[in-house]
C-alpha positions as CSV (number, residue, x, y, z in Angstrom):
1,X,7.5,20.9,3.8
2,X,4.1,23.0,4.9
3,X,3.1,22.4,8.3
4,X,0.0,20.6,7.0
5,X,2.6,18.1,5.8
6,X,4.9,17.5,8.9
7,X,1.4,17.1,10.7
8,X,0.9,14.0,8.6
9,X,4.4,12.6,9.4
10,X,4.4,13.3,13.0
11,X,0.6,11.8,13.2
12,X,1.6,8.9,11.0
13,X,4.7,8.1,13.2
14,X,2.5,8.2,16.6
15,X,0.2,5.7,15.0
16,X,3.5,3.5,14.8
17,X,3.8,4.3,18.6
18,X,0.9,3.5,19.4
19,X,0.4,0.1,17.1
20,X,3.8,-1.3,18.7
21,X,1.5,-0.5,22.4
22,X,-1.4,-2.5,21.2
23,X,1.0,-5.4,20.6
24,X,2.5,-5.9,23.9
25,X,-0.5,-5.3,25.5
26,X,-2.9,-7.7,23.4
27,X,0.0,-10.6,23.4
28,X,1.9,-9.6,26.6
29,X,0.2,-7.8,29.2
30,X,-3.9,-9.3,28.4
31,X,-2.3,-12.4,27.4
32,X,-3.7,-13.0,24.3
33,X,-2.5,-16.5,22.9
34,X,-4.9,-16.3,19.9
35,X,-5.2,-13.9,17.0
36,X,-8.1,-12.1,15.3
37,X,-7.0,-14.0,12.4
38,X,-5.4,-18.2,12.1
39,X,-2.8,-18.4,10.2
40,X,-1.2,-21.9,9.4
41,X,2.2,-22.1,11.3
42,X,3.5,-24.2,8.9
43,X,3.0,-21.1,6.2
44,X,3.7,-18.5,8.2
45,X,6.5,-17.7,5.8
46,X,4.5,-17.5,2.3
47,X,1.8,-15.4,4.1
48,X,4.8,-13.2,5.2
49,X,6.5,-12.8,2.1
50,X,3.0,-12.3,0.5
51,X,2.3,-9.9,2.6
52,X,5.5,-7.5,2.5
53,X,5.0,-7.7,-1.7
54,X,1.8,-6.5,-1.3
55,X,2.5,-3.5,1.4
56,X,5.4,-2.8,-1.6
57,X,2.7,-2.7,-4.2
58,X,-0.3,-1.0,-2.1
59,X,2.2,2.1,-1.3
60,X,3.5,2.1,-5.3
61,X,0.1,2.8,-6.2
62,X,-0.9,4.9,-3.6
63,X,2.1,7.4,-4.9
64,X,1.2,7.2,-8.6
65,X,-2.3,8.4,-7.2
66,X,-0.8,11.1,-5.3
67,X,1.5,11.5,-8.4
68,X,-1.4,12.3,-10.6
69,X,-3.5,14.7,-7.7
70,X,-0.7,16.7,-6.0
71,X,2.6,16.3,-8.1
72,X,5.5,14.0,-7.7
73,X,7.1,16.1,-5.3
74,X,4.9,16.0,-2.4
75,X,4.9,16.2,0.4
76,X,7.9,18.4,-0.4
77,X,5.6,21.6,-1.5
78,X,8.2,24.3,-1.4
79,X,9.7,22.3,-4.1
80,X,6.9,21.4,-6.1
81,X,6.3,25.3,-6.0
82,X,9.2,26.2,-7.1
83,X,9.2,23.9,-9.6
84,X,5.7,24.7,-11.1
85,X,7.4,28.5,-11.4
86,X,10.0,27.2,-14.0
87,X,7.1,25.4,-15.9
88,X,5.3,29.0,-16.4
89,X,8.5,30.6,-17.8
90,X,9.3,28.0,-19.9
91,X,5.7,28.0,-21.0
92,X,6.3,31.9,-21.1
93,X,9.5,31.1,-23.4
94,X,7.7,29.1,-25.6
95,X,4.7,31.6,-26.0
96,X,6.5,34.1,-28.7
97,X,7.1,31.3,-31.3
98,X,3.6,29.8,-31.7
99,X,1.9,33.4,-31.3
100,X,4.2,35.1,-33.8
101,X,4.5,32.2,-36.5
102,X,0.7,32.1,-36.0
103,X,0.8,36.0,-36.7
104,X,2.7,36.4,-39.8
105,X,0.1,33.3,-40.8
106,X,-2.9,34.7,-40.4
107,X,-1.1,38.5,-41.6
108,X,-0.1,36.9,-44.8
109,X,-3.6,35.4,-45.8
110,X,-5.3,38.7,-44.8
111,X,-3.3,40.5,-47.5
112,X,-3.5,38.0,-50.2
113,X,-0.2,37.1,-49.9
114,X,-0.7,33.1,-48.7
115,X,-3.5,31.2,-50.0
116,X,-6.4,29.3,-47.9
117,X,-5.3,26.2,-48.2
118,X,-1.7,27.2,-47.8
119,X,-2.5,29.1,-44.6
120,X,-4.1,26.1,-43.1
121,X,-1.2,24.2,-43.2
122,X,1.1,26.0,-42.0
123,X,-1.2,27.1,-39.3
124,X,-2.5,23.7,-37.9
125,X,1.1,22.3,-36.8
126,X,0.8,25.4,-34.6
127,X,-2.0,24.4,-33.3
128,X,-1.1,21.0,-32.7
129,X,1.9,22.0,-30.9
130,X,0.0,24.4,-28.9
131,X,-2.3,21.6,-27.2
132,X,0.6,19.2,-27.2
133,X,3.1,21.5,-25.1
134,X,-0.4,22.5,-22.7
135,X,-1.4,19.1,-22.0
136,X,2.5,18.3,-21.3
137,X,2.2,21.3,-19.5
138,X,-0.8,19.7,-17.2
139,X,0.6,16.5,-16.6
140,X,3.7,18.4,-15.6
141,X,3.3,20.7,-13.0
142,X,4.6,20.1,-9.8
143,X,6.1,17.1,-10.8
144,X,9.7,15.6,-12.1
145,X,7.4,14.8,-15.5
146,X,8.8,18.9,-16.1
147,X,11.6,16.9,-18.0
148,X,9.8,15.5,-20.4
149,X,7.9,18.7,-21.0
150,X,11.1,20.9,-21.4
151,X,12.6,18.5,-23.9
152,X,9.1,18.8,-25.8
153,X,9.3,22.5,-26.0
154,X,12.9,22.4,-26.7
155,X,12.1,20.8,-29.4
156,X,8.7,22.6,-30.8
157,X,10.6,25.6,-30.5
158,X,13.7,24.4,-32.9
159,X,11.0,22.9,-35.4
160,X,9.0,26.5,-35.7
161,X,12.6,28.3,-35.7
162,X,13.6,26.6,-38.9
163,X,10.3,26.1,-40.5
164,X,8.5,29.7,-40.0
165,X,11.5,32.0,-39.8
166,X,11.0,32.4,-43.7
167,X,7.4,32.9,-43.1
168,X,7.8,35.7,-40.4
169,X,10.8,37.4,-42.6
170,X,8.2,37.5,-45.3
171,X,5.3,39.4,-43.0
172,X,8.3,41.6,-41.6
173,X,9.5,42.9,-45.1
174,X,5.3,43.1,-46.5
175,X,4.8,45.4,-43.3
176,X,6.2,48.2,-45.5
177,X,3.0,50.7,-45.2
178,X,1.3,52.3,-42.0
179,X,-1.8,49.6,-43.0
180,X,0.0,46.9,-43.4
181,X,2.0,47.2,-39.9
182,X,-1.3,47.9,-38.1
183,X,-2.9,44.9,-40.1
184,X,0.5,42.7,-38.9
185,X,-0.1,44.9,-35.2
186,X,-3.8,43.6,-35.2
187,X,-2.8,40.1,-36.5
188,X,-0.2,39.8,-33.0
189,X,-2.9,40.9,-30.5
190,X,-5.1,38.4,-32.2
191,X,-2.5,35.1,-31.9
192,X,-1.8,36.2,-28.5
193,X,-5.4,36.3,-27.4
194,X,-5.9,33.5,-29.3
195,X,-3.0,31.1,-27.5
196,X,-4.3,32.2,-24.2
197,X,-8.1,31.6,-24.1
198,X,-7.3,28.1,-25.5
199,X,-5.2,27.5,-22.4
200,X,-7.4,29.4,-20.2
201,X,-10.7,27.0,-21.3
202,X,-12.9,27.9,-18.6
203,X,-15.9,26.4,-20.0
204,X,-13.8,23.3,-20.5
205,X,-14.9,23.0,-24.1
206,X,-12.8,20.4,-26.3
207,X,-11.7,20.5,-29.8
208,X,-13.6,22.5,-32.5
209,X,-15.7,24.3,-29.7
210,X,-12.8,25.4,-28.1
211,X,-11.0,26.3,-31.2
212,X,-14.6,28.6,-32.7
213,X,-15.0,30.2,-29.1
214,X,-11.3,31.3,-28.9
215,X,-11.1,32.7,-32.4
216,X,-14.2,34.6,-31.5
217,X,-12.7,36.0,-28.4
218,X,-9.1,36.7,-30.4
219,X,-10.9,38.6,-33.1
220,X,-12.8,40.8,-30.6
221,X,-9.8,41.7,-28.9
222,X,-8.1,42.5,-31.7
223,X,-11.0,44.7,-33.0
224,X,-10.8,46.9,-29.4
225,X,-6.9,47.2,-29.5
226,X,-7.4,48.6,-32.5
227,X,-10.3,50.9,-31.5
228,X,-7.9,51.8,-28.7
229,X,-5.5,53.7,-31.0
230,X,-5.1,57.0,-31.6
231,X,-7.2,59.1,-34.5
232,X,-3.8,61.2,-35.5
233,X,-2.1,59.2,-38.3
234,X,1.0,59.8,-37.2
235,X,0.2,58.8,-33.4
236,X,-1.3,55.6,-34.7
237,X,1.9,54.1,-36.5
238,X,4.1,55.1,-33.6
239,X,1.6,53.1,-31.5
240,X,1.7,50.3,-33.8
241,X,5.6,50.5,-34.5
242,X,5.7,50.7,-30.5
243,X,3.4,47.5,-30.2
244,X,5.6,45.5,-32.6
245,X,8.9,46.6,-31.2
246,X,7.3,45.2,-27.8
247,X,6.3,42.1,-28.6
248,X,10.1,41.2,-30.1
249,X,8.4,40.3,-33.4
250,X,10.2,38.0,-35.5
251,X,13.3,38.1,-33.2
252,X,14.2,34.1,-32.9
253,X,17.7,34.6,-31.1
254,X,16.5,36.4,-28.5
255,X,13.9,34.2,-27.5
256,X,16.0,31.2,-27.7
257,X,18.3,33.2,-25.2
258,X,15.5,32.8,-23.1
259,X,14.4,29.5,-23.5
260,X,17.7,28.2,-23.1
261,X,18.2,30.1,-20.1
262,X,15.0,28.4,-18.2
263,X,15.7,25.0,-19.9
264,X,18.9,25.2,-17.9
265,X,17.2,26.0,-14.8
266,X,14.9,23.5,-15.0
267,X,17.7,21.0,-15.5
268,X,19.7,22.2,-13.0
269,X,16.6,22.3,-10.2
270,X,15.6,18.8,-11.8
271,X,19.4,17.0,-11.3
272,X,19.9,18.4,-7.4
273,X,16.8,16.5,-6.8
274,X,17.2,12.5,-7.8
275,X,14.6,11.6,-4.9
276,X,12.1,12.7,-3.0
277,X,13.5,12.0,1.0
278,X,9.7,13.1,2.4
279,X,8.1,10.8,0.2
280,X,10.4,8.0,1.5
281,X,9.5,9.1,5.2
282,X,5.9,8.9,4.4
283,X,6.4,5.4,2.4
284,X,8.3,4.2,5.7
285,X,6.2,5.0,8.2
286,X,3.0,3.8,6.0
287,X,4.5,0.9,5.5
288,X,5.1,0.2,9.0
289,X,1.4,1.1,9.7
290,X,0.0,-1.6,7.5
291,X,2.8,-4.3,8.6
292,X,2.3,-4.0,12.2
293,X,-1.5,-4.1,12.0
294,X,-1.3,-7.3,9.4
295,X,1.8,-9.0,11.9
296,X,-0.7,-7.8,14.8
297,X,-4.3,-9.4,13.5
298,X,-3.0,-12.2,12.0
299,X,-0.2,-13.2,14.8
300,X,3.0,-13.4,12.2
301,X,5.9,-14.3,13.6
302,X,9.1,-14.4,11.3
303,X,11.5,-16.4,13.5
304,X,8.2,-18.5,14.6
305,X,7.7,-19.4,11.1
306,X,11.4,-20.3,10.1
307,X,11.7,-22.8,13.2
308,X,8.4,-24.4,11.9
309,X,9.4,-24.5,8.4
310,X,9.0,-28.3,7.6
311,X,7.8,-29.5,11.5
312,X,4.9,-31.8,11.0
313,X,4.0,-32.1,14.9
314,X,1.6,-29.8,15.6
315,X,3.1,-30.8,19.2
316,X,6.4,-29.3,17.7
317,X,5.5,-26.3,16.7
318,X,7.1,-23.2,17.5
319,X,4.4,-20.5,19.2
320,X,4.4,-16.8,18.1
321,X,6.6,-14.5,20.8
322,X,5.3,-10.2,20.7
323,X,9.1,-9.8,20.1
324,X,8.5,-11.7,17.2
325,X,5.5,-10.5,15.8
326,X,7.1,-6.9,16.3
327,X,9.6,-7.8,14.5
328,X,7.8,-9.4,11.7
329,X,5.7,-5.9,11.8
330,X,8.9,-3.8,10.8
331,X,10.4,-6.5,8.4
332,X,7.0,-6.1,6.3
333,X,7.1,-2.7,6.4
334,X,10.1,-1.8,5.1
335,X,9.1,-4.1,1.9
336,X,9.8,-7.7,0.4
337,X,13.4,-7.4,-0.1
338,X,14.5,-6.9,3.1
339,X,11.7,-9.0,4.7
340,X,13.6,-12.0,1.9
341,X,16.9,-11.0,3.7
342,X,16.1,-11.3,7.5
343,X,14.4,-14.8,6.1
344,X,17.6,-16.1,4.7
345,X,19.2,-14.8,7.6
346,X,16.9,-16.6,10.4
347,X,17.2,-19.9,8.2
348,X,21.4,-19.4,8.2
349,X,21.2,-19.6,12.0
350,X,18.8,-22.2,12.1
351,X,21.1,-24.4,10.1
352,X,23.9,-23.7,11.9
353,X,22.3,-24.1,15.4
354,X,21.1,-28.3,13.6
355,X,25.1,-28.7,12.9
356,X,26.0,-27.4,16.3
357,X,23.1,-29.7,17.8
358,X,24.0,-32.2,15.6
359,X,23.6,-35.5,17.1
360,X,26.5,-38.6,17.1
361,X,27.2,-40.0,13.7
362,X,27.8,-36.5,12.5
363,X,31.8,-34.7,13.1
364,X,33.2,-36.2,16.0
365,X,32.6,-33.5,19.3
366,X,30.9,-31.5,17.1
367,X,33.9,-29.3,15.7
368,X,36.1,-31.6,13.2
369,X,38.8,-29.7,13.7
370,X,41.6,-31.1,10.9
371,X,44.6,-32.7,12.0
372,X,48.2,-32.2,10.8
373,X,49.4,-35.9,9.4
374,X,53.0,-36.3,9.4
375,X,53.1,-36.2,5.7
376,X,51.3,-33.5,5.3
377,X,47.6,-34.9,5.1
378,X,44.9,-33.9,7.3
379,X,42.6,-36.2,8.6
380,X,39.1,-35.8,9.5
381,X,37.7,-38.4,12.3
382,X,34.1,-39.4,11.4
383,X,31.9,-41.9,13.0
384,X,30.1,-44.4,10.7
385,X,27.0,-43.2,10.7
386,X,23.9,-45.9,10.9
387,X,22.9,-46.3,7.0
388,X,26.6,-47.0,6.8
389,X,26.8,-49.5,9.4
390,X,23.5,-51.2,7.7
391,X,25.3,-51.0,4.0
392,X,28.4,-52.7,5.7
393,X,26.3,-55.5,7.6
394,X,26.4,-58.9,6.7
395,X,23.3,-60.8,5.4
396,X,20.7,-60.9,7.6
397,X,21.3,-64.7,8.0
398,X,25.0,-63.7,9.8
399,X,22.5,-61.3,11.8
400,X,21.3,-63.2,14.3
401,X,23.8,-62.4,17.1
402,X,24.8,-58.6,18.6
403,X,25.1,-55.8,16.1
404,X,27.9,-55.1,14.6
405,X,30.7,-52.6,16.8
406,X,32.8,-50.3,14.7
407,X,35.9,-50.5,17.0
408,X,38.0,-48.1,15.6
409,X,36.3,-44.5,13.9
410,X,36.6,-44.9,9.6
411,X,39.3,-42.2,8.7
412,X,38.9,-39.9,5.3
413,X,41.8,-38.9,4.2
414,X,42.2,-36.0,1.8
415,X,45.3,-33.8,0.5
């Protein structure tokens, strides 16, 4: 991580700091009992799960953003360096089959040997997969997308194997002459400078202005290598044979050696690297930025709202503690699904502190603790509660005198 980058997480985690300090001072120290923003008690808890699914959301976008801009890797640069390395040798790897195949294409058709029509399809698949493997190539830099990319060139690079191996055995064994291996010589320097202006674009021009501009500047290169060479006959097809021999011509396992050697890498890098631990630190502590401010402004309080969760009295209601909202600040921050647990939590202890409160007519002394019958039964002692003293009351014409005593507790009995 650049020191640009730990800048951002150090200044992000003082803003935390420093939010949590607004808090107690607003609620605490100034005594603030109102906030910026009203909130209905009652809903507290739909504003707050609202609200930590939106945070969620907010900071999924904001990544895809920074996804598309910087790489999926950031702020994690050293990585995201390292990893746009093994994209330009595997774009390196890939370079000999389309520049060759495209060679021995345009060789052929010079000498007679391929027709127009035929040339142009054999050709075009080349230069489909050219722009396919350079846009992949775009969209991948930087970023864990580099395994989509290598299993695209893994497979362009099978596809041209099998289908212009035939092609570029047929251009080696026409290359019998001095002419005909400068003509194939010519034809090279031509598909290389051809593949590299269309990735190099830097008139950004698009489709068949691209394509006329960068056969313009592939056939003037090719004329001034072959200006370059020497007058001396026998100088000039040593230069040539020299020029093929260097460019590996035709030479399929050796450049799969080498593909396959930087597909592994990049798989390799790519599987000790499943997540990107800055990007959590930065999703964190944005999170808690935008939950404390939200729990700050509009005065949430989690507990608050699950004590006021079905209240009615406004007299009843529960007020907003800075312990509370501070809380409620975190919870949101750290996303919906542990904002849904601390929920369920609060509303667990709530319902046991109503049976622990419960009042008479629920478990006698509050426990119900079972009791060992002689036969083996236990016996739970429960008071009649009052809907069960009204079922059991006589007619309201027998109710004219005191109410009804229970004298003894009903016992349930249950093996």
């Amino acid at each position: 991580m650049s020191s640009l980058n730990r800048g951002i997480t150090v200044g992000l985690g003082l803003a935390i700091v420093l939010e949590m300090l607004g808090i107690w001072l607003w609620y605490d120290v100034w005594e603030n009992e109102a906030s910026t923003l009203r909130v209905d008690p009652a809903a507290m808890l739909v504003v707050i799960t609202t609200v930590a699914l939106g945070i969620e959301r907010a900071i999924e976008l904001l990544w895809t953003g920074v996804g598309m801009m910087a790489g999926s890797f950031w702020p994690l640069t050293a990585i995201a360096s390292h990893l746009t390395s093994l994209t330009d040798e595997l774009s390196a790897a890939t370079k000999p089959y389309i520049v060759h195949s495209t060679a021995a294409v345009t060789f052929l058709q010079e000498k007679g040997a391929l027709a127009a029509a035929e040339a142009k399809k054999l050709a075009d698949p080349l230069k489909q997969a050219d722009r396919d493997l350079a846009a992949l190539k775009r969209s991948a830099t930087g970023s864990q997308r580099v395994a989509s990319y290598a299993a695209a060139a893994s497979d362009r690079m099978n596809s041209i194997s099998v289908q212009y191996q035939a092609v570029m055995a047929t251009a080696a064994e026409s290359a019998a002459t001095a002419a005909d291996r400068e003509a194939l010589a010519r034809s090279i320097v031509y598909a290389d400078t051809l593949l590299r202006r269309r990735q190099e674009n830097p008139g950004k021009r698009k489709d068949a202005v691209l394509e006329t501009w960068a056969e313009a500047e592939a056939t003037t290169a090719a004329n001034d290598w072959v200006d370059a060479l020497p007058e001396g006959a026998a100088e000039r097809d040593a230069a040539v044979r020299r020029h093929i021999a260097a460019t590996g011509f035709g030479k399929f396992k050796e450049w799969g050696e080498v593909a396959g050697t930087t597909l592994t890498a990049v798989g390799d890098f790519l599987g000790t690297f499943k997540d990107n631990p800055g990007r959590r630190i930065v999703s964190i502590e944005l999170g808690l930025i935008a939950g404390l401010a939200i729990a700050w402004l509009a005065g949430l309080d989690l507990y608050a709202g699950v004590q006021n969760e079905g209240v009615t009295d406004t007299a009843a209601l529960v007020a907003a503690s800075v312990g509370g909202i501070l809380l409620t600040g975190v919870v949101l921050g750290l996303g919906s699904s542990p904002t849904h647990e601390v929920i369920k939590v609060v509303q667990e202890d709530k319902e046991r502190r109503k049976v622990a409160n419960a009042p008479v007519g629920g478990i006698v002394g509050g426990a119900g603790a079972p009791a060992l019958a002689a036969r083996g039964r236990s016996s739970v002692a429960l008071q009649s509660p009052s809907f069960t003293r009204d079922l059991l009351a006589p007619p309201p014409a027998q109710r004219a005198g005191a109410a009804i005593e229970v004298q003894e507790p009903i016992r349930v009995h249950f093996r």
